[in-house]
C-alpha positions in Angstrom: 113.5 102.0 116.9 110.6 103.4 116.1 109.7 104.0 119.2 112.5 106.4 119.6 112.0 108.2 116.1 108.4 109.4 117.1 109.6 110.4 120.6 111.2 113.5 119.3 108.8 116.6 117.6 108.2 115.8 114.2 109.3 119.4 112.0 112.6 119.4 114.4 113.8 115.9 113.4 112.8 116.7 109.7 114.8 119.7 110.0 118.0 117.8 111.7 117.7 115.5 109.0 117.2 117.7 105.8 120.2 120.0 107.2 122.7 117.3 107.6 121.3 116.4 104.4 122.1 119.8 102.4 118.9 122.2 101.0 117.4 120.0 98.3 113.7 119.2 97.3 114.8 115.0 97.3 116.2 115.5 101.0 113.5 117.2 102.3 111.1 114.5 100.9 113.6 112.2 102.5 113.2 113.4 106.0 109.6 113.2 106.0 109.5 109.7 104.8 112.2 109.4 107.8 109.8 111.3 110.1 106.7 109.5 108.8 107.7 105.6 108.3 106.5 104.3 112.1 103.4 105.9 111.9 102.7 103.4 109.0 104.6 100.2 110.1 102.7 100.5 113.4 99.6 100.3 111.4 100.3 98.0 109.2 101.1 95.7 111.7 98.4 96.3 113.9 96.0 95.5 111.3 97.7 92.5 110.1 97.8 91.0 113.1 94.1 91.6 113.2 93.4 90.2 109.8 95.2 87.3 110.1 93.2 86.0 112.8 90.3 85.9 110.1 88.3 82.9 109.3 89.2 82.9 105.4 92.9 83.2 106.4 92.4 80.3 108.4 90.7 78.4 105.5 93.3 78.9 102.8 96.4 77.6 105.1 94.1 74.6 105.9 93.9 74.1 102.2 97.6 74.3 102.1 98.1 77.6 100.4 101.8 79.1 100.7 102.7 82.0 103.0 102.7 84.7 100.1 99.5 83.6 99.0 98.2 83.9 101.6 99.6 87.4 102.3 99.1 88.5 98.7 95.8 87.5 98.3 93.7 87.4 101.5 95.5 89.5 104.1 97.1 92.4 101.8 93.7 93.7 100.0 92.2 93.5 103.0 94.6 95.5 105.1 95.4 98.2 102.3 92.1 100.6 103.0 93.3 101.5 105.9 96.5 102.8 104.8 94.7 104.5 102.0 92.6 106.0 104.5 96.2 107.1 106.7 97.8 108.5 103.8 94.7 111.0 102.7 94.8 112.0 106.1 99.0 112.7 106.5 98.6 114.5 103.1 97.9 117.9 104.5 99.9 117.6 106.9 103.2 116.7 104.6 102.4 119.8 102.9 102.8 122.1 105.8 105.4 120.6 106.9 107.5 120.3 103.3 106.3 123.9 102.5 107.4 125.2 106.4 111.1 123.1 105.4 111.1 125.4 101.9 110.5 128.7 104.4 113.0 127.8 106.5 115.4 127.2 103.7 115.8 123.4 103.4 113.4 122.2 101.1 113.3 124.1 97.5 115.7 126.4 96.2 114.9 130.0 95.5 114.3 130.0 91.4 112.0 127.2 92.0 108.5 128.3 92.7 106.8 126.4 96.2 104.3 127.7 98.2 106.6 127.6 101.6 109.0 130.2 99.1 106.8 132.2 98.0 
């Protein structure tokens, strides 16, 4: 599924979405967490799978520790930089594309001040 949701251009989806959706700031944030969603569970999987194949991962099921210790405590804080790192990056880019959904009418409402309104 997700897959298919990056196969189509980004800002056209978001705008399918946010006009099926009705002009509104919360459906507009909406269709770029829609847009935006694989891009992180691709990563986060992709580093899971390489931090679970760790040696300290190893070492706390061999000393019987459950499955959402184990996730909470050794693979989590070791995977969450990355996303960090992912979502500093997408941050410019959600702007441009939240502002160019306000020019094109389907993000912010006129009275509202924005800068894709202005």
């Amino acid at each position: 599924f997700s897959e298919m949701v990056q196969s189509f251009p980004p800002l056209i989806l978001a705008m399918v979405i946010a006009a099926a959706l009705g002009p509104n700031i919360t459906n507009s944030v909406f269709a770029m967490a829609i847009i935006w969603w694989p891009n992180y569970a691709r990563l986060t999987r992709s580093i899971v799978l390489q931090v679970k194949e760790n040696d300290y991962v190893t070492a706390g099921r061999i000393m019987g520790a459950s499955h959402l210790r184990i996730l909470f405590k050794e693979i989590l804080p070791n995977s969450v930089g990355s996303l960090i790192v992912m979502c500093t990056l997408d941050l410019g880019n959600a702007i441009l594309m939240f502002s160019g959904l306000s020019f094109l009418g389907l993000g912010v409402q006129p009275p509202t001040p924005e800068w894709g309104a202005m």
